[in-house]
Every structure is written in C-alpha cells, then in structure tokens.
PyMOL CGO cylinders between C-alpha atoms (Angstrom):
from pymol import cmd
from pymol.cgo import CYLINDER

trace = [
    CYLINDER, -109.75, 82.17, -163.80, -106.31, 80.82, -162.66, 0.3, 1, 1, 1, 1, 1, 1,
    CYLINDER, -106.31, 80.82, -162.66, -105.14, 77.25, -163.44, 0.3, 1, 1, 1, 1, 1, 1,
    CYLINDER, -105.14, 77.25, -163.44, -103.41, 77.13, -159.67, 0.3, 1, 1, 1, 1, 1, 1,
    CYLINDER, -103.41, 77.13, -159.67, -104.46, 74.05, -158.35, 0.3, 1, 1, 1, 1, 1, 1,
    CYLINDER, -104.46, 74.05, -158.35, -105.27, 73.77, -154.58, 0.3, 1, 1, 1, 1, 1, 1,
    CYLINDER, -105.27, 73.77, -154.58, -103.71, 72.36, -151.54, 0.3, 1, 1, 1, 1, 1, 1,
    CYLINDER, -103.71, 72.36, -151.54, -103.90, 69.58, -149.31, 0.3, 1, 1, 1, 1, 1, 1,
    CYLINDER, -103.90, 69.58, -149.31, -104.96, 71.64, -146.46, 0.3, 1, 1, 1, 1, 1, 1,
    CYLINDER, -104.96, 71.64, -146.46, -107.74, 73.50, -148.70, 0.3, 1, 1, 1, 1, 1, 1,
    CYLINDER, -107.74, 73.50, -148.70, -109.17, 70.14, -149.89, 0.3, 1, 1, 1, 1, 1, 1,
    CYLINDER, -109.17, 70.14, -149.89, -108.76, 69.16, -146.90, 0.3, 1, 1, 1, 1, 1, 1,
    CYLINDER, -108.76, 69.16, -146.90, -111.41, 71.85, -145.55, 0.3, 1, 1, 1, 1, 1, 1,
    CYLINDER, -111.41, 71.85, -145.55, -113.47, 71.69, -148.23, 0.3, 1, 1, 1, 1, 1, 1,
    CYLINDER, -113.47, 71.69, -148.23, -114.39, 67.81, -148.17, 0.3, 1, 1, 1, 1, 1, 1,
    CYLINDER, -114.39, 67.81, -148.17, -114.70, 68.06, -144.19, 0.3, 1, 1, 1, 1, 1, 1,
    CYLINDER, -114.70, 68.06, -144.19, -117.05, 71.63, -144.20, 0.3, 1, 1, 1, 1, 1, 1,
    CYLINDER, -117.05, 71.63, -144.20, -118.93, 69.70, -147.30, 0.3, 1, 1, 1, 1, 1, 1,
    CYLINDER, -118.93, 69.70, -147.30, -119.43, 66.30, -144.46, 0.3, 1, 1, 1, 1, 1, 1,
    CYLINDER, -119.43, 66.30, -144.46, -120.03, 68.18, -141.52, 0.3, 1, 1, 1, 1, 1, 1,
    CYLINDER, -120.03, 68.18, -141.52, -122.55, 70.70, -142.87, 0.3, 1, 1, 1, 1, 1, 1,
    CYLINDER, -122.55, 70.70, -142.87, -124.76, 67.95, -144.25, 0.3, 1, 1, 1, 1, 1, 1,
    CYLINDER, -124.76, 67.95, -144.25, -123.69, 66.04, -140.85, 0.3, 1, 1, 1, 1, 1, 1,
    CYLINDER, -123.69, 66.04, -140.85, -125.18, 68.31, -138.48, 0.3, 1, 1, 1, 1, 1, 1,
    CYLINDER, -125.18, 68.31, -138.48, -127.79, 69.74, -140.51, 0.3, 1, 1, 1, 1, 1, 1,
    CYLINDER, -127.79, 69.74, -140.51, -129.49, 66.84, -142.04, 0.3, 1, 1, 1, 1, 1, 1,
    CYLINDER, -129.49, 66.84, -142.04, -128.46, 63.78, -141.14, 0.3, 1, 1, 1, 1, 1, 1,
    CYLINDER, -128.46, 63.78, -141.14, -129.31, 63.23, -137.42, 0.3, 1, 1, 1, 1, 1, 1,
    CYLINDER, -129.31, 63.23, -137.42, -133.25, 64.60, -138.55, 0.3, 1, 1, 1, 1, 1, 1,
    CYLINDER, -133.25, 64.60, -138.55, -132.97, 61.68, -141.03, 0.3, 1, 1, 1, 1, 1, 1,
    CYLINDER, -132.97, 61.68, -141.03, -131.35, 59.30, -139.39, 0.3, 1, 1, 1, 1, 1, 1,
    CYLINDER, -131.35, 59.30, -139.39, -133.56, 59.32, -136.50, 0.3, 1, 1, 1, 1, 1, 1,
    CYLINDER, -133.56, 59.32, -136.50, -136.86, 59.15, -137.98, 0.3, 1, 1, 1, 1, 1, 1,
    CYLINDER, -136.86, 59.15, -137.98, -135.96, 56.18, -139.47, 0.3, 1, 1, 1, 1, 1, 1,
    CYLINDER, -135.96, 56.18, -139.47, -134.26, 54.30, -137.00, 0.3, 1, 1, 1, 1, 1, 1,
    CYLINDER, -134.26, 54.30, -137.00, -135.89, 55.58, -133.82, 0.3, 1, 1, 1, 1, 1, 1,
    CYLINDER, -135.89, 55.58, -133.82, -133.72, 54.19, -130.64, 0.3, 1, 1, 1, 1, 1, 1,
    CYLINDER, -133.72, 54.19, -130.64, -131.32, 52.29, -132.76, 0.3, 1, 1, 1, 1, 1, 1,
    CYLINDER, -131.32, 52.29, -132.76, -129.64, 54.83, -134.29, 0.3, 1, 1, 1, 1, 1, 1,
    CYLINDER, -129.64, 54.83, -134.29, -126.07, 54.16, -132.07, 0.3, 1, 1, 1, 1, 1, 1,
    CYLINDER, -126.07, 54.16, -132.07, -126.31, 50.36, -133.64, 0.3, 1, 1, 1, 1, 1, 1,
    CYLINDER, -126.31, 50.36, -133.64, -126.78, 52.15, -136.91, 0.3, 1, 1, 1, 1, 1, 1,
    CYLINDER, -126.78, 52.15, -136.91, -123.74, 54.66, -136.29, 0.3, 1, 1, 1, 1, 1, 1,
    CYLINDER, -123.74, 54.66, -136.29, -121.84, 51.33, -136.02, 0.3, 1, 1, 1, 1, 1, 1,
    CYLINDER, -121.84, 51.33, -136.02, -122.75, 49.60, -138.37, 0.3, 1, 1, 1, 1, 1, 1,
    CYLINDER, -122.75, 49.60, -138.37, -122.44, 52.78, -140.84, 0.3, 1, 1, 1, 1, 1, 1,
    CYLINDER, -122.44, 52.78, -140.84, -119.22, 53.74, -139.35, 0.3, 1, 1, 1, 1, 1, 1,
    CYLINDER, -119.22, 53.74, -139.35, -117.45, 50.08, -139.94, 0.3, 1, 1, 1, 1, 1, 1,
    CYLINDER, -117.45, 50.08, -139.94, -119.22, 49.76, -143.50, 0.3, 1, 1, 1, 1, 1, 1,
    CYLINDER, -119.22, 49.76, -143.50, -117.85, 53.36, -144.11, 0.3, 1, 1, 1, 1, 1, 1,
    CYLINDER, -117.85, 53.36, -144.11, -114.20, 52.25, -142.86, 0.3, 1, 1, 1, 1, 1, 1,
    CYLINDER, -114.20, 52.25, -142.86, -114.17, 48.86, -145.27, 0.3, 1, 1, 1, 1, 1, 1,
    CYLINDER, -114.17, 48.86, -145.27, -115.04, 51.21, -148.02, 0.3, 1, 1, 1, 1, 1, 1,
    CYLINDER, -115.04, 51.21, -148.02, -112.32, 53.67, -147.38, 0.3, 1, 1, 1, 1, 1, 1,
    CYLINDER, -112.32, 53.67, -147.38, -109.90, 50.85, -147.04, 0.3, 1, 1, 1, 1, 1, 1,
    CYLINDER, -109.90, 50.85, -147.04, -110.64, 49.09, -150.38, 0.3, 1, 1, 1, 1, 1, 1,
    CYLINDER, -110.64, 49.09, -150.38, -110.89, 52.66, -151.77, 0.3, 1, 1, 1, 1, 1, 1,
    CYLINDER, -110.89, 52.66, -151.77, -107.34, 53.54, -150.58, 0.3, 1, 1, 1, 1, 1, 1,
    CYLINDER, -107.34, 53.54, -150.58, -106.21, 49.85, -151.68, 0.3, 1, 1, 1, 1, 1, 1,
    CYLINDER, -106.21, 49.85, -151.68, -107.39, 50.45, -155.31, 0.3, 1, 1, 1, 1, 1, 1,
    CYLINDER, -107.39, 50.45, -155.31, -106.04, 53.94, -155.67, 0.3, 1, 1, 1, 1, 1, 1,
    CYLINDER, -106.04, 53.94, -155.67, -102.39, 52.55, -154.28, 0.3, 1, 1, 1, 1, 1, 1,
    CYLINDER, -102.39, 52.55, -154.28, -101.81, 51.43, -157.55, 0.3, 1, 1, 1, 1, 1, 1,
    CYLINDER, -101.81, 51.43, -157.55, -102.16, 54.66, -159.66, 0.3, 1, 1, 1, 1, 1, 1,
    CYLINDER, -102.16, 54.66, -159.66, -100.26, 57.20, -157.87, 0.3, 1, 1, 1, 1, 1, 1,
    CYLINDER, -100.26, 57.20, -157.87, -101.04, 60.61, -158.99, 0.3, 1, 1, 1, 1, 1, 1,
    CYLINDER, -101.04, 60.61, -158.99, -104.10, 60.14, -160.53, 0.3, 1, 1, 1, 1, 1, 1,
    CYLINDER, -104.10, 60.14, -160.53, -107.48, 61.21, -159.76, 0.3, 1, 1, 1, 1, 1, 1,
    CYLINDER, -107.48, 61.21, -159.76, -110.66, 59.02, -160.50, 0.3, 1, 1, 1, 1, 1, 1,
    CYLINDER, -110.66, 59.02, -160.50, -111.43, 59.89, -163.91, 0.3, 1, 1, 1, 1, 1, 1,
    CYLINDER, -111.43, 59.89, -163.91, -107.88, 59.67, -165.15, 0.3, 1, 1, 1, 1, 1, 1,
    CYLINDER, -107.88, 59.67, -165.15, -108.27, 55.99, -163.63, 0.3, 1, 1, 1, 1, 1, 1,
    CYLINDER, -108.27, 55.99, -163.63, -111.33, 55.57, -165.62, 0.3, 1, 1, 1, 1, 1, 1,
    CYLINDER, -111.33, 55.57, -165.62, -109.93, 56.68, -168.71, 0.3, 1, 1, 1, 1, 1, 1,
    CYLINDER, -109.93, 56.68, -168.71, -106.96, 54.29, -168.26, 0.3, 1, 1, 1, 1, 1, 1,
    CYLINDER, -106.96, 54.29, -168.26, -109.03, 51.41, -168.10, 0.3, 1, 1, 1, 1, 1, 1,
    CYLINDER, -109.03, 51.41, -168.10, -112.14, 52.49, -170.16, 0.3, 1, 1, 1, 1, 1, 1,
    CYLINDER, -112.14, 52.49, -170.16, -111.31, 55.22, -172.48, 0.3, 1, 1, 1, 1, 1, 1,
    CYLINDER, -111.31, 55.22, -172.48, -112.47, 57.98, -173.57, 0.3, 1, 1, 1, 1, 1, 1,
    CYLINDER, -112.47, 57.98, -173.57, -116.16, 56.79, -173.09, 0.3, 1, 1, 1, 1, 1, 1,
    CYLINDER, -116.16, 56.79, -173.09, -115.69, 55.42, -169.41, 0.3, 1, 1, 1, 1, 1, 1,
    CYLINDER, -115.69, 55.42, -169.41, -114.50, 58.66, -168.66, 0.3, 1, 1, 1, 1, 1, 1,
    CYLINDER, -114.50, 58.66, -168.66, -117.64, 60.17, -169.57, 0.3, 1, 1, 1, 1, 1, 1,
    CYLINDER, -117.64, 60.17, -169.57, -119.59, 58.01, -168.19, 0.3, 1, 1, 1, 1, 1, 1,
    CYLINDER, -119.59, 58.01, -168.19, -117.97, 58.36, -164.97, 0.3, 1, 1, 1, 1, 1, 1,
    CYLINDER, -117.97, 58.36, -164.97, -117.80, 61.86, -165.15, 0.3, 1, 1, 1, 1, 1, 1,
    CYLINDER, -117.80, 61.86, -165.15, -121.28, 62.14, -165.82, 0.3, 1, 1, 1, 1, 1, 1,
    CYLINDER, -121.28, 62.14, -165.82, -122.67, 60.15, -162.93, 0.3, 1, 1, 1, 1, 1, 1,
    CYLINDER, -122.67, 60.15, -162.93, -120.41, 62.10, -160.47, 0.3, 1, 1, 1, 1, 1, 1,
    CYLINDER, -120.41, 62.10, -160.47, -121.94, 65.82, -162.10, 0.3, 1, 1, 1, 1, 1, 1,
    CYLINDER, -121.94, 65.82, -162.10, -125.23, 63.95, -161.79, 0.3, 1, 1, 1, 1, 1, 1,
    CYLINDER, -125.23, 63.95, -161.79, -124.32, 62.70, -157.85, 0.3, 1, 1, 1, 1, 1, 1,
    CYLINDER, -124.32, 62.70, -157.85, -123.23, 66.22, -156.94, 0.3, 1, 1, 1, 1, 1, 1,
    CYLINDER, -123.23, 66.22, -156.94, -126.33, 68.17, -158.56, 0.3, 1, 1, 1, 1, 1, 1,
    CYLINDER, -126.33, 68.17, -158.56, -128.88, 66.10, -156.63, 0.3, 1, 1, 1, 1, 1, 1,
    CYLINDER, -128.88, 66.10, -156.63, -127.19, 65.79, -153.37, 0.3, 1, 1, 1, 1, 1, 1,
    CYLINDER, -127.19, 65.79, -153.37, -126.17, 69.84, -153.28, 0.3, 1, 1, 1, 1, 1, 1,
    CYLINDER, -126.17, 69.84, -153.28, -129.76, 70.54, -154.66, 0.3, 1, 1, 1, 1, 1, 1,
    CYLINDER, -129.76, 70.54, -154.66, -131.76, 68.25, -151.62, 0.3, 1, 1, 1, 1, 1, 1,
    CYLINDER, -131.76, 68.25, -151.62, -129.05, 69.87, -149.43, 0.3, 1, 1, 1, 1, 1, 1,
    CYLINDER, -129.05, 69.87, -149.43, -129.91, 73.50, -150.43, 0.3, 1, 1, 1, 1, 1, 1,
    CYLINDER, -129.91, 73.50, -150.43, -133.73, 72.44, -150.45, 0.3, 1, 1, 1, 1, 1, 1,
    CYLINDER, -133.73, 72.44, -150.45, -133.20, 71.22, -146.67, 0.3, 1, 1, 1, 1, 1, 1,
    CYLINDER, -133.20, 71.22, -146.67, -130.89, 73.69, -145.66, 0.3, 1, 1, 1, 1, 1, 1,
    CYLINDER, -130.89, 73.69, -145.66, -132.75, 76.26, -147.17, 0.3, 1, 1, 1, 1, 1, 1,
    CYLINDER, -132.75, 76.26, -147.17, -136.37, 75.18, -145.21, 0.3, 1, 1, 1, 1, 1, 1,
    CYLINDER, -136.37, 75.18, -145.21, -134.99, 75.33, -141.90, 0.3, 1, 1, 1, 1, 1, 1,
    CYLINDER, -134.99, 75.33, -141.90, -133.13, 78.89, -142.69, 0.3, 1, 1, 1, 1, 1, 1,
    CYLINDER, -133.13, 78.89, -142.69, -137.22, 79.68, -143.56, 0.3, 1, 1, 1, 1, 1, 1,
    CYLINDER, -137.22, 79.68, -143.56, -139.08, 78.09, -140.69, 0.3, 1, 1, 1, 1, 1, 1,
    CYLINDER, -139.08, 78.09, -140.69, -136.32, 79.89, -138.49, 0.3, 1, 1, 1, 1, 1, 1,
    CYLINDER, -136.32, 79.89, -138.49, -135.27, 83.03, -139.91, 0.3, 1, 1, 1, 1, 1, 1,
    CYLINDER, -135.27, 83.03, -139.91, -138.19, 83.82, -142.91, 0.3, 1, 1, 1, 1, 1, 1,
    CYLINDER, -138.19, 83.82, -142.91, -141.31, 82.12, -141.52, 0.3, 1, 1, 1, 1, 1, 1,
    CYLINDER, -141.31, 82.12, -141.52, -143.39, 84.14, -143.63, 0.3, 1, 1, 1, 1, 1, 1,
    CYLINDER, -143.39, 84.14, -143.63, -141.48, 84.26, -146.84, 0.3, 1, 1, 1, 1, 1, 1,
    CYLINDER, -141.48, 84.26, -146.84, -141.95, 81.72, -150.13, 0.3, 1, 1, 1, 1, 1, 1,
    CYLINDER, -141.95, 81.72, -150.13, -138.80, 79.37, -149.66, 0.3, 1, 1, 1, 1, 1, 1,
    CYLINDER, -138.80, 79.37, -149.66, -138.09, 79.60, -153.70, 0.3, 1, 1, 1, 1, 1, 1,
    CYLINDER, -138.09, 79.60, -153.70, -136.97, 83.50, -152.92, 0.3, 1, 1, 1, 1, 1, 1,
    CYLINDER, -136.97, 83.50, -152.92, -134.60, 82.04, -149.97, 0.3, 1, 1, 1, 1, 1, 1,
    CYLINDER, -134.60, 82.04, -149.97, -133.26, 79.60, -152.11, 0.3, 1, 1, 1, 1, 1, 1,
    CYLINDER, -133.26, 79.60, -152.11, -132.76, 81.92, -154.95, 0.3, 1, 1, 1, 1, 1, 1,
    CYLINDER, -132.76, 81.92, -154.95, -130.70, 84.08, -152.54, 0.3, 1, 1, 1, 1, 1, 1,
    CYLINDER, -130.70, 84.08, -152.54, -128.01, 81.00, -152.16, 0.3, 1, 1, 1, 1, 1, 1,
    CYLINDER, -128.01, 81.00, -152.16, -127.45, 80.22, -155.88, 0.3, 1, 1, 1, 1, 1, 1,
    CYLINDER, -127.45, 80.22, -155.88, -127.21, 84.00, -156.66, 0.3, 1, 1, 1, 1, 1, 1,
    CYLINDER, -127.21, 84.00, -156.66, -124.52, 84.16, -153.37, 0.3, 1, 1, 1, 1, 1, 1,
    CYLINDER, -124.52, 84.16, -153.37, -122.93, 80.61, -154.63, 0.3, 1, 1, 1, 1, 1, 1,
    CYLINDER, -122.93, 80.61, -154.63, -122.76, 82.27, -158.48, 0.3, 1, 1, 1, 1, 1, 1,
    CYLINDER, -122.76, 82.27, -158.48, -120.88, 85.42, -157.33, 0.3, 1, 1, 1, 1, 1, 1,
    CYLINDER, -120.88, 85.42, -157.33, -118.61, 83.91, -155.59, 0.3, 1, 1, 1, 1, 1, 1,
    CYLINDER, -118.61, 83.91, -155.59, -117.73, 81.38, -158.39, 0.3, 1, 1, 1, 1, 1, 1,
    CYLINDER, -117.73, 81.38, -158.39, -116.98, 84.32, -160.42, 0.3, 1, 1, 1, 1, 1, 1,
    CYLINDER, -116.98, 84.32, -160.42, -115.33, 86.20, -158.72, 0.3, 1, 1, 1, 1, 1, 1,
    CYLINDER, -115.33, 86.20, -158.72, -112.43, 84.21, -158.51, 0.3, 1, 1, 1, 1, 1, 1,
    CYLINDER, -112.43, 84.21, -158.51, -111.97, 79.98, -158.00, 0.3, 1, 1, 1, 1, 1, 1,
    CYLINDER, -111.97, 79.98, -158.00, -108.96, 80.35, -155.29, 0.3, 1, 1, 1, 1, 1, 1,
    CYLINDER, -108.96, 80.35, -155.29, -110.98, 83.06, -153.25, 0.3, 1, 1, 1, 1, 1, 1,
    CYLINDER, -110.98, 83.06, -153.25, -113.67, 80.66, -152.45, 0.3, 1, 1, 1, 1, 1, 1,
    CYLINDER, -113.67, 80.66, -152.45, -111.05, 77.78, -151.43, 0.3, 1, 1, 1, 1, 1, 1,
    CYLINDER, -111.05, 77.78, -151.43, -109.36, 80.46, -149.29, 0.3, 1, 1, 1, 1, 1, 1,
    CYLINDER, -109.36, 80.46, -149.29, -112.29, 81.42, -147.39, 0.3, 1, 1, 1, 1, 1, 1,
    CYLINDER, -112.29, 81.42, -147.39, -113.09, 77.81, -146.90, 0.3, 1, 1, 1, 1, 1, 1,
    CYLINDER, -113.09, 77.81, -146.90, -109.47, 77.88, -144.62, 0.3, 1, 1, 1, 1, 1, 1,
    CYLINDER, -109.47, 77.88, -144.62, -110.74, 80.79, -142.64, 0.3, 1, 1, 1, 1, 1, 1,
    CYLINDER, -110.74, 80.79, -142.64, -114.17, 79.83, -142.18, 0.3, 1, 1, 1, 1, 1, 1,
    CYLINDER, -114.17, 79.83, -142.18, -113.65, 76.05, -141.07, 0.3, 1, 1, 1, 1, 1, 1,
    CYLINDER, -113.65, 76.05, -141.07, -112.04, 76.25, -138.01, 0.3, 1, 1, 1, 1, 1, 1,
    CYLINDER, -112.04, 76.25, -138.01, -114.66, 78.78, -136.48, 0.3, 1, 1, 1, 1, 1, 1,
    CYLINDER, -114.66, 78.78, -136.48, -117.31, 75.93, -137.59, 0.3, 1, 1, 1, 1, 1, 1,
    CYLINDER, -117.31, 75.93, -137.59, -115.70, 73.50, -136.05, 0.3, 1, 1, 1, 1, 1, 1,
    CYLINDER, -115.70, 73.50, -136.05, -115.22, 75.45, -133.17, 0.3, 1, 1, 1, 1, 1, 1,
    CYLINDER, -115.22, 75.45, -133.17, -118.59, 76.32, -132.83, 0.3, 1, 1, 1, 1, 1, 1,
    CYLINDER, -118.59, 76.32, -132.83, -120.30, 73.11, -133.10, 0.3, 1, 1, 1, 1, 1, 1,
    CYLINDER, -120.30, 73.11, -133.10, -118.18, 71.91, -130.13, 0.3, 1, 1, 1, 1, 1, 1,
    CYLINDER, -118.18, 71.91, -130.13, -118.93, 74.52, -128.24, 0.3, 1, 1, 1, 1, 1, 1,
    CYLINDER, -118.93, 74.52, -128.24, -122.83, 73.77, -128.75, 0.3, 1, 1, 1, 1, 1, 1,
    CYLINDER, -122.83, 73.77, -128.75, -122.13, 69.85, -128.25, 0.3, 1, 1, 1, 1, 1, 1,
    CYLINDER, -122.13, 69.85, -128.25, -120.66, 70.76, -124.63, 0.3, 1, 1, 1, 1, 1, 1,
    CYLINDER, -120.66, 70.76, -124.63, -122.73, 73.56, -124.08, 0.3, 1, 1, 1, 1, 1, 1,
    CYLINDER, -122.73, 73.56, -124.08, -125.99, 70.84, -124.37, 0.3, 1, 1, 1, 1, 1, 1,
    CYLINDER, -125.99, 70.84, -124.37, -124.16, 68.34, -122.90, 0.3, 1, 1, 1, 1, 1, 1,
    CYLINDER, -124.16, 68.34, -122.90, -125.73, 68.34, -119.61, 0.3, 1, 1, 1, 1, 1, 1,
    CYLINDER, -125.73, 68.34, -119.61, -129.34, 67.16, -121.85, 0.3, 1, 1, 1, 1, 1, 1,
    CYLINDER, -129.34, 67.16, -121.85, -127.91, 63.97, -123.15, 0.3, 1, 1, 1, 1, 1, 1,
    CYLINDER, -127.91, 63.97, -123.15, -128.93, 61.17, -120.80, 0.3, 1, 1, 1, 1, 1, 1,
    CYLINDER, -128.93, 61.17, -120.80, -126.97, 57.57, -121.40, 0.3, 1, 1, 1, 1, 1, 1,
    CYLINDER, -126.97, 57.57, -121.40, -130.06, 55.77, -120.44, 0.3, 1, 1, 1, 1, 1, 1,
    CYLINDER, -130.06, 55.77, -120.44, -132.12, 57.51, -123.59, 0.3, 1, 1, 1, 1, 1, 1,
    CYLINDER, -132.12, 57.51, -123.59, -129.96, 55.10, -125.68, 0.3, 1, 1, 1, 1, 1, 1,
    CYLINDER, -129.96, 55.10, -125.68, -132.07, 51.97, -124.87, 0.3, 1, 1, 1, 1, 1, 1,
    CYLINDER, -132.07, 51.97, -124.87, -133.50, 50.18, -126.29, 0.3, 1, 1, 1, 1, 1, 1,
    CYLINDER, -133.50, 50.18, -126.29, -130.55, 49.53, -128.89, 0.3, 1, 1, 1, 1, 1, 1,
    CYLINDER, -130.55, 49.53, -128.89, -131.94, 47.47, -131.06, 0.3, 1, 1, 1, 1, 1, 1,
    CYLINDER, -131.94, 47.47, -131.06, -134.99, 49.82, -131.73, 0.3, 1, 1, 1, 1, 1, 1,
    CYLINDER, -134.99, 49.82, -131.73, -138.38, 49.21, -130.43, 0.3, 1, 1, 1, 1, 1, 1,
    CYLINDER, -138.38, 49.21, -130.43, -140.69, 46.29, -130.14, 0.3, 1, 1, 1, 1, 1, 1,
    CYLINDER, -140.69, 46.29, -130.14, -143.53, 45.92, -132.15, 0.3, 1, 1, 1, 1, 1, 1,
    CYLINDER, -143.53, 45.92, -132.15, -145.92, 43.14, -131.92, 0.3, 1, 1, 1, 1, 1, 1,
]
cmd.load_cgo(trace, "trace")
C-alpha cells in the first residue's frame, strides 16, 4: 500500500457520496415515520442546528492549522485522549456503516433478491468492499472521482423526473398532526 495521501477533491467526493448515499437511501424512510407532516419544520430545524455545529466546528479547528482531530486530541490529552478519541470514532464508523449496509442491503433484497436470505446479500458487499481495499487504497479514492458525478447526476434527474408528483399543499399541516 502507498503512503500518498489524497486530495481535496477526492475527500471531497468521498464525504459527499458517504452523505448522500445514506441521504437518499435512509434518511427520508426514517425521517418520515417519525415526524409524519412535520418533517420540512424538522429539515429546519436540523439544517440550522447542523450549520451552528459546523460553525463552532470550523471556529475550533481555526486554531490548529494542519492538524486533523486526533492530532488535536493528542495535543491536549495525550497519548490516552488520543485513544480514546480514536476509539469512539472506529466505534461511530462500524455501527453507522454496519446499520447502513443492513438497510441498504434489505432494500437491494426486497427489490432485486426477494427470495434470497439477506446474510448471503450482505456477505456479497463486505467480500466486494474487502477486494477493493486490497487491491490498492488510491484505486478506491479514484473511482470515488469517477463515480460521483454520475450519482449526482442521476439523482437529479429522478428528483425532476418525479417532480410533477410533489404537491406544495401535501406539506400541511407543518407542525405535524393533531392528536387529541
């Protein structure tokens, strides 16, 4: 494996192909069923919560240039705060990839494999994730580059190719429904 580090552009890709998979995939199931008519207040709400965070974020990491978050935490925690951190993010990304493969993989089987045991499907993935983690590191961030525009692409193209079944009025009542 090469120690070349990747580019702006290429983490770039990655972080947005990471947020709009689990965007379009997941989240609008999710966030419906729990907030029923509401859900534009809660896109608010979510988005300006989201935005604070990113600001203070961006504020905090002004003051170490060129350092990433666990060089931070090793500056002001050591060698153990590293770890720490380091551990909870290892621990962050292995549940949230492994409910998004779950839920990624169950709608590839009620579409595509109706009648096949969904541990099979997702055993396909990790085997397909594995090989191309060893194949090489940069060969996965490259593909990323080619593969994120057509994405991209492609969900617009659905958005305005539906767009004539979204109805304005379907978006009240905003604050959710009445119960009594």
């Amino acid at each position: 494996m090469s120690n070349a580090k990747i580019g702006t552009v290429e983490s770039i890709l990655i972080i947005l192909l990471s947020l709009v998979t689990q965007t379009v995939l997941s989240l609008p199931k999710t966030l419906i069923k729990n907030t029923k008519s509401s859900i534009i207040l809660n896109i608010i709400y979510i988005t300006f919560i989201v935005l604070v965070i990113v600001y203070i974020i961006y504020r905090l990491l002004k003051k170490f240039p060129g350092m990433d978050i666990l060089d931070i935490s090793e500056y002001l925690g050591g060698n153990l705060f590293k770890t720490i951190i380091g551990f909870i993010f290892i621990s962050y990304f292995l549940v949230n990839y492994s409910i998004f493969l779950r839920n990624f993989c169950e709608c590839l089987k009620i579409i595509y494999y109706p009648s096949t045991d969904i541990i099979y499907v997702i055993i396909f993935f990790v085997f397909a994730v594995c090989l191309v983690n060893n194949l090489e590191f940069n060969a996965s961030i490259r593909t990323t580059v080619f593969i994120m525009p057509a994405v991209l692409i492609s969900i617009f193209f659905l958005f305005f190719g539906n767009i004539r079944n979204f109805e304005p009025q379907r978006i009240f009542p905003l604050f959710g429904e009445r119960h009594l």
